[in-house]
C-alpha positions as CSV (number, residue, x, y, z in Angstrom):
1,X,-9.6,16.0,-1.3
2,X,-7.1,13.8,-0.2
3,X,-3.7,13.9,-1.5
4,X,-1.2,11.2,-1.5
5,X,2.7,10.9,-2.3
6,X,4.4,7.5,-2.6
7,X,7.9,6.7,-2.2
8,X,10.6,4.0,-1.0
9,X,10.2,2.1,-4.8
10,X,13.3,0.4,-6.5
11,X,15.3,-2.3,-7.6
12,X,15.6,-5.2,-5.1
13,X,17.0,-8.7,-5.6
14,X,14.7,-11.8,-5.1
15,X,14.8,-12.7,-1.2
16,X,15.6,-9.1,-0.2
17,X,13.5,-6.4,1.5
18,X,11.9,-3.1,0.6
19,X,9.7,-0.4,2.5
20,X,7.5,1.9,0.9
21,X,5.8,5.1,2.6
22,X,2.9,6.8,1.6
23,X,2.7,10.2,2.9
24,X,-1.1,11.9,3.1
25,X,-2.5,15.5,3.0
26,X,-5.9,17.5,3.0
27,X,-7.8,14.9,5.7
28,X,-7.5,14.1,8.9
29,X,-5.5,11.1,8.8
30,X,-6.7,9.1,11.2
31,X,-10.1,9.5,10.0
32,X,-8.6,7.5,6.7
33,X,-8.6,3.9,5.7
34,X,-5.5,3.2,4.1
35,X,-4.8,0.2,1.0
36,X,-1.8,-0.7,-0.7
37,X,-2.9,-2.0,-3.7
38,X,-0.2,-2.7,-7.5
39,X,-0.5,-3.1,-11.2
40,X,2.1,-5.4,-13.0
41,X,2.5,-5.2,-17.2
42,X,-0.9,-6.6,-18.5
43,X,-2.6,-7.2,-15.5
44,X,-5.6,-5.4,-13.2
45,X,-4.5,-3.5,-10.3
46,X,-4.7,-5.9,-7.6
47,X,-5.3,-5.3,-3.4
48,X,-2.1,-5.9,-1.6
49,X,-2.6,-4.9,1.9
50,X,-5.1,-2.7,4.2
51,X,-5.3,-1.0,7.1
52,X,-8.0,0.7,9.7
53,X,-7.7,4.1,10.6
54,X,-6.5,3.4,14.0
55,X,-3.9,0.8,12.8
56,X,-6.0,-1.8,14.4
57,X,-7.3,-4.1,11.7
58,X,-5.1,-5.6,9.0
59,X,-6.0,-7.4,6.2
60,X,-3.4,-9.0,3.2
61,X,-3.6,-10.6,-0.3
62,X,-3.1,-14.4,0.0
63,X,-0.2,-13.8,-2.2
64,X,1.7,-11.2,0.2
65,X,0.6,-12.5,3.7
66,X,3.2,-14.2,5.8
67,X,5.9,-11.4,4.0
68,X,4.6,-8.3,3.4
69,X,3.4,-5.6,6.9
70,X,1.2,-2.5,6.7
71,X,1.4,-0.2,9.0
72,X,0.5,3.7,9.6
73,X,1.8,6.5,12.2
74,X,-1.0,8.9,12.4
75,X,0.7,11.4,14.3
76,X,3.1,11.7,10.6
77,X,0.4,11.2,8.5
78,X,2.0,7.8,7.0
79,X,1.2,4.8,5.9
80,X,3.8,2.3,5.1
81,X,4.2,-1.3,3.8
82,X,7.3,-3.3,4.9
83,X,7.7,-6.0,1.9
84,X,10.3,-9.1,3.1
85,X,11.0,-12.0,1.4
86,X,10.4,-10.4,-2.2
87,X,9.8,-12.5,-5.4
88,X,10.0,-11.7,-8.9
89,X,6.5,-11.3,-9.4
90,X,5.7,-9.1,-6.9
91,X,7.6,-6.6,-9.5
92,X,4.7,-4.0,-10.2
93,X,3.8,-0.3,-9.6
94,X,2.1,0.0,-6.1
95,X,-0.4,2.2,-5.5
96,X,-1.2,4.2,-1.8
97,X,-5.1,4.7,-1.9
98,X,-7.3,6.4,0.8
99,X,-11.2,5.5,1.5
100,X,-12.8,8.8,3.7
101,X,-16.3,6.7,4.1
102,X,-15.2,3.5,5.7
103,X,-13.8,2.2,9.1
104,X,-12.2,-0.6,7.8
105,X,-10.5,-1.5,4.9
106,X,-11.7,-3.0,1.3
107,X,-10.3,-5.3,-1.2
108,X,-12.0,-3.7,-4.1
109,X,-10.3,-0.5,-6.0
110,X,-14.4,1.0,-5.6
111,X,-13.9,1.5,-1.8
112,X,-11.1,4.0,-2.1
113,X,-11.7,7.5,-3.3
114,X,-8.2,9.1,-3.9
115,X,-5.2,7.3,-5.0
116,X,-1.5,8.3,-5.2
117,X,0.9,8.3,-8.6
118,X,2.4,5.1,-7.9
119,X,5.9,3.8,-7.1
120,X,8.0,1.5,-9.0
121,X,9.1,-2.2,-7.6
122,X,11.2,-4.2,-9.7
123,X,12.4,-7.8,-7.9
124,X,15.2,-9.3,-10.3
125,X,15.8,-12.7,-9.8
């Protein structure tokens, strides 16, 4: 199985920046799709942002594109998402997730088969 270890969360004020890591074990990374997804108060986890296994093919949440970058480093087994530009509501827990079956990276939380603990984001205004 894949396991996965988030970290980078915090406290950031509105307009500032933040970059979260996700550091994998027990797969060959590169043979991993890699998805950033969060979970505010009340709400359904939500996609955020996805990446290939060869870092090729992005894909974002209309809500995040424009501010928010995904990126991985394969040779350190990490997958990271630079969020810019942050707003208030982007305050959730997000979620690292890894899908072993596809090339290229899913919206829904059913394409990914192991998921980290979760990091805290909290964007004050």
């Amino acid at each position: 199985q894949v396991q996965l270890v988030e970290s980078g969360g915090g406290l950031v004020q509105a307009g500032g920046s933040l970059r979260l890591s996700c550091a994998a074990s027990g797969r060959t990374f590169s043979n991993t799709v890699m998805g950033w997804f969060r979970q505010a108060p009340g709400k359904e986890r939500e996609f955020v942002a996805g990446i290939s296994r060869s870092g090729g093919s992005t894909r974002y949440a209309d809500s995040v594109q424009g501010r928010f970058t995904i990126s991985r480093d394969n040779a350190k087994n990490t997958v990271y998402l630079q969020m810019n530009s942050l707003k208030p509501e982007d305050t959730a827990v997000y979620y690292c997730a890894a899908d072993s079956r596809r090339s290229l990276a899913g919206t829904a939380r059913a394409s990914y088969d192991y998921w980290g603990q979760g990091t805290q984001v909290t964007v004050s205004s």
